[in-house]
N, C-alpha and C positions, 0 to 999 in steps of 0.2 A: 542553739545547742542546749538542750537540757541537761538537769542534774546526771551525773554518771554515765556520761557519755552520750546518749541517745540522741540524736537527729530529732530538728522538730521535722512535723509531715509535709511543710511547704518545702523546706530546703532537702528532703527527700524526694520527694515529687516532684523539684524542677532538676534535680541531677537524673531522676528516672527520664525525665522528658528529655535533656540534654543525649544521653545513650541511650536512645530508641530515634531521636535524630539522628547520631551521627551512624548506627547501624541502618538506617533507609538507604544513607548517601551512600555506605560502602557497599551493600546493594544493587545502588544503582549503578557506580560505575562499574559492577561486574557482570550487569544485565548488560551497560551499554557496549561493552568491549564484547561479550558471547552475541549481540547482533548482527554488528559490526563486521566479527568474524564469517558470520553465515551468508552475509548479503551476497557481498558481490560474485565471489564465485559462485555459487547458485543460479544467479540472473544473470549472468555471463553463458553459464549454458543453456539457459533456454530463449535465451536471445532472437533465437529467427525465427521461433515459435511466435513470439510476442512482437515482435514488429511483422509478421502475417497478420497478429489477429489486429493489428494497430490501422493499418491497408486497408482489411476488409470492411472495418467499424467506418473509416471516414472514406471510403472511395467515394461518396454520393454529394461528399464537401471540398472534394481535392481537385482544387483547381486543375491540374493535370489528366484529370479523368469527364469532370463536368466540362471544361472546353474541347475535349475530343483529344489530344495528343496523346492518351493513353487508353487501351482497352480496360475494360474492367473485369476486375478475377472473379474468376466462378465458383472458387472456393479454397480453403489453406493449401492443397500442395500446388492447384494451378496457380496458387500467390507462389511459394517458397521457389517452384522452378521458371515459372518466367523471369523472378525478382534473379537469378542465380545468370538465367540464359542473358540478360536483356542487360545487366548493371555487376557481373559478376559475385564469386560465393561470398566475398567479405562485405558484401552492400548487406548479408543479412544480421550483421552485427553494427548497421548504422542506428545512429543514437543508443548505443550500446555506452559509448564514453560518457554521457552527458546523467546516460538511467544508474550507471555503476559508481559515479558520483553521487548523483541523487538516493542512491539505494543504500548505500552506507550511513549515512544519518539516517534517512526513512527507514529500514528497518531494526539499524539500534536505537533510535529515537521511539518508535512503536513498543517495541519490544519490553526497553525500560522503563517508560511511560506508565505503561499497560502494569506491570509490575508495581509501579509503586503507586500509580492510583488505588490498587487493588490494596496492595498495602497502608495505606491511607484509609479506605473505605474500614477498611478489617480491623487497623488498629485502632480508630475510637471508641472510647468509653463512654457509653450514654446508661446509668446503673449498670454499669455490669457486665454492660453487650454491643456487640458491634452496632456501628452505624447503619451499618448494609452489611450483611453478610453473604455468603451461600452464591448461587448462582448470579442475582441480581447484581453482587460486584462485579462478577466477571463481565458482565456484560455492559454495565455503564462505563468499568476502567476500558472494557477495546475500542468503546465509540468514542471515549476523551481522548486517548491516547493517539488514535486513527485521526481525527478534525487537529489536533494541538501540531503532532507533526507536519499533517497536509499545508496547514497554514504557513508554518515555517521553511518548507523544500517547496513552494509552488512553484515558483522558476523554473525550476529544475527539471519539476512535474511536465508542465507545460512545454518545456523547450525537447523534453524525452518523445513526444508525442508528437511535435513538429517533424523534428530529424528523423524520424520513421517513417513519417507519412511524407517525406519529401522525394516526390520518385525522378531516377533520370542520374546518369554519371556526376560525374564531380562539375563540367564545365556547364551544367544547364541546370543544376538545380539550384532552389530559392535561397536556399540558407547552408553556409560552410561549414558552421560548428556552435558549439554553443556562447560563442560570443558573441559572433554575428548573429546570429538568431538574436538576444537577447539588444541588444543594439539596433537594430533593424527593425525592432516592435518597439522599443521605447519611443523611438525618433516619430514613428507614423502614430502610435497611438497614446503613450504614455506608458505610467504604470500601471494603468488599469487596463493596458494591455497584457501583460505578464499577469495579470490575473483573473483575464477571462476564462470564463468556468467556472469560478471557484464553486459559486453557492451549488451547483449540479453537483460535483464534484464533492462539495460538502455532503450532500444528499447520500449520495452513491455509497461513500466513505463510513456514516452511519450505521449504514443498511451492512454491510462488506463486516466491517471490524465485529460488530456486533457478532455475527455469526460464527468469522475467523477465529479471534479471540474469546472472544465468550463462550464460543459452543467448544470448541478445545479445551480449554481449562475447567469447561464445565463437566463435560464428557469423562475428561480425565478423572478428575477428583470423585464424580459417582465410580465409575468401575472401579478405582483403587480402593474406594471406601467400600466393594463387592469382596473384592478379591484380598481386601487385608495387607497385601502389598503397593509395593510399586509395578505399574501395569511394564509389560516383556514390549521392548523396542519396536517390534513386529505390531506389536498390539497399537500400539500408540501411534506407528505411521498408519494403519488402518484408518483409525480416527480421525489422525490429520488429513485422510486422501478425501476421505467422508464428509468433513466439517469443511475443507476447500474447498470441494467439488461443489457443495449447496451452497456456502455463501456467493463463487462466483457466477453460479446459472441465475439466484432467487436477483442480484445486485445487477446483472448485465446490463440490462436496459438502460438502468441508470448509469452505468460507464461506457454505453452507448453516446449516451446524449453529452455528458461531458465532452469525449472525445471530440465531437461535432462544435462543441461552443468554443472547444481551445482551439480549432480550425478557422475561428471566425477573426481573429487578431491579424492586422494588419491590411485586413482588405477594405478594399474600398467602399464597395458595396456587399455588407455582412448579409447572409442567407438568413440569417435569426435574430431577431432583434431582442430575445429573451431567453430562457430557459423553458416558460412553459410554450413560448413559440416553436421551440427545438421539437418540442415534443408532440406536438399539434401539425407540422409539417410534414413529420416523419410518418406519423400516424394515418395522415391523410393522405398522404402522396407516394409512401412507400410501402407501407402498410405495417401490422405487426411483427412480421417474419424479421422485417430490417432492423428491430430492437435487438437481434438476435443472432446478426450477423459477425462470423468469426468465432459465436460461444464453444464451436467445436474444437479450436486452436485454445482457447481458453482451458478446456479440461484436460488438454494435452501441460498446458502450461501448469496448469494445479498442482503436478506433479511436483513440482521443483518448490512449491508454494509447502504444499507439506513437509515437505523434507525441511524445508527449513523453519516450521514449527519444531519439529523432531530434536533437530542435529541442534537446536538452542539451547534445549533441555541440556542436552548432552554435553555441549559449548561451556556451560553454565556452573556443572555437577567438578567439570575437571578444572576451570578458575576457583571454584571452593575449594574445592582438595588443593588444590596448588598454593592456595592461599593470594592471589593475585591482587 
């Protein structure tokens, strides 16, 4: 403390640092509670949409289809009504329980992630000026944020994509729930069972958030900086219908191939012994079209993807005011 009062500049500087910390964390946890909020009801409803396009992507790896005991769909609604006629209408909400767990961390986990990397990048001081600012944030914070959560929910990931692709009633299918599933792949393969896929899946996730996140936030922030305001609700789910739809057409492939490697756990004899094998088999034997199978339930499902860009903002604006 200097003469007449004054603060020296370090013990200013680190109480500046101390509250600009503890404002990230109350930040975050009102990102993580506004995700939270949007996940599961969201993905709850488009539920049969997404275990169609779940079907389609591995019917070529589903043991139930490659041995013969089930035809193969010819496309989202011949998946949605034989899956309804054949296994009844609540099969189309299977691994619904397991994705609506998973969904909850995974999209408050992204969400707030994505938030405060971007905050993180923004608030260093290197003379004067951001570390990364401007678009470039946005788009390194949705690829960290997207790999940081993926790594942390992959079980969950994995076992969602199972129970979907598991076809056939209660008495003849592979896996009961997500504990059998997860028990039933440790015993046969380890835990490098429960994380087959990852690095595809890593790939995918990249390619995905980047455009998800980053093109949102980026989008946003030019037109706002157009129009002087904050962009009209209608405007902004535009955006987010726009920035979903491309990230999941330009990413498919690669959640193609995922899908395909988390199919490969527990069997005996694995159809892919790699990642770029997944890719080389598919390429060869099924051709390009099949990278591409289901993307049409995919931009059905986009929908629900925006909305919940949207309704976070929204989520988020009313925990401020609230003061939560």
């Amino acid at each position: 403390m200097r003469e007449g009062g004054e603060e020296e500049p370090d013990e200013a500087s680190s109480r500046g640092a101390g509250a600009a910390a503890t404002d990230l964390l109350a930040h975050f946890r009102r990102d993580l509670a506004a995700g939270a909020l949007m996940g599961g009801v969201v993905h709850t409803i488009v539920a049969p949409v997404e275990r169609a396009k779940v079907l389609l992507q591995t019917q070529e790896s589903n043991p139930a289809i490659v041995e013969g005991r089930r035809r193969r769909f010819r496309g989202m609604f011949d998946c949605i009504f034989r899956t309804v006629r054949e296994e009844g209408v609540l099969s189309l909400w299977r691994g619904n329980g397991s994705s609506v767990i998973r969904y909850y961390p995974s999209v408050a986990l992204n969400f707030s992630l994505k938030d405060l990397y971007r905050n993180m990048l923004r608030r260093g001081d290197s003379l004067n000026g951001y570390f990364i600012s401007g678009a470039p944030a946005n788009f390194i914070a949705g690829a960290a944020a997207g790999c940081t959560t993926l790594v942390l929910i992959y079980p969950l990931d994995i076992a969602h994509t199972r129970l979907a692709a598991d076809l056939g009633r209660t008495e003849v299918r592979q896996f009961q729930g997500i504990y059998h599933f997860l028990v039933t792949i440790c015993k046969k393969d380890g835990i490098r069972g429960i994380y087959r896929g990852l690095p595809a899946s890593l790939h995918g996730m990249v390619v995905h958030r980047v455009l998800y996140f980053g093109g949102f936030d980026t989008m946003k922030e030019v037109l706002s900086d157009e129009s002087k305001t904050e962009l009209a609700l209608w405007k902004r789910w535009l955006v987010a219908q726009a920035v979903t739809t491309s990230a999941g057409l330009v990413s498919y492939p690669l959640d193609t191939v995922r899908r395909r490697m988390m199919m490969q756990s527990g069997l005996e004899k694995p159809m892919y012994s790699s990642t770029f094998d997944c890719w080389r088999k598919i390429y060869r034997m099924e051709g390009v079209a099949s990278f591409y199978r289901g993307a049409a339930s995919n931009v059905f499902r986009s929908t629900g993807s925006a909305a919940i860009l949207v309704l976070y903002d929204e989520a988020k604006k009313f925990l401020n005011r609230s003061r939560l």
